[in-house]
C-alpha positions in Angstrom: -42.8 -4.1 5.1 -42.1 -7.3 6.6 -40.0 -10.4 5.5 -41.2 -14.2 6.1 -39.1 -17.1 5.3 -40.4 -20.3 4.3 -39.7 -24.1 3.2 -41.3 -25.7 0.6 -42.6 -29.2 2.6 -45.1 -30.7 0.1 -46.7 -30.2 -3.3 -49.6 -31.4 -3.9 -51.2 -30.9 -7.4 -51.4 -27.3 -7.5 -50.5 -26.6 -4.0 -47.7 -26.5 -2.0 -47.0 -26.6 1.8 -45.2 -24.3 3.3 -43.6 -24.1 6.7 -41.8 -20.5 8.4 -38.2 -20.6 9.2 -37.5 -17.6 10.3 -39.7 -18.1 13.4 -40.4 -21.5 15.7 -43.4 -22.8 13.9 -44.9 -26.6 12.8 -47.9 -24.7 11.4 -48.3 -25.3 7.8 -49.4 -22.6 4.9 -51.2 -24.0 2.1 -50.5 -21.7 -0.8 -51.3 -22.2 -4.3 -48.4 -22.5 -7.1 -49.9 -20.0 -8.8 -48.2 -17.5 -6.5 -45.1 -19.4 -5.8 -41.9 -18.7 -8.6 -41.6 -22.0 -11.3 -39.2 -24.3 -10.4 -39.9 -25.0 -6.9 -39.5 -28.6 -4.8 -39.7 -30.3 -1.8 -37.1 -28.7 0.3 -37.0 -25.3 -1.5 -36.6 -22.0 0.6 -38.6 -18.7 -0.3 -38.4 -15.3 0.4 -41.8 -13.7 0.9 -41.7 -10.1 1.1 -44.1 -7.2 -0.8 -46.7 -10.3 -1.5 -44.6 -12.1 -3.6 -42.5 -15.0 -3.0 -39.0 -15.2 -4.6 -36.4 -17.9 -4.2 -33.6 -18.0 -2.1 -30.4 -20.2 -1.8 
């Protein structure tokens, strides 16, 4: 299974932006909060792996 690193760009409402780290990218996810562990901002980095996102430092 493969590992994807993200940044949190924007939120907006019940959305957030995300934008790969791990790879040279400007494209932009939109994913819904839903999915995305509480406590997320602006400027927060995930760890998506096994469809779920987790929080990294």
């Amino acid at each position: 299974m493969e590992t994807w690193y993200y940044e949190v760009v924007s939120i907006d409402g019940d959305y957030a932006n995300l934008r790969r780290t791990d790879v040279a990218s400007e494209d932009l996810k939109l994913v819904a909060r839903a999915l995305l562990p509480d406590g997320i901002a602006e400027g927060s980095r995930l760890k998506y792996e096994m469809m779920q996102y987790t929080l990294t430092d």
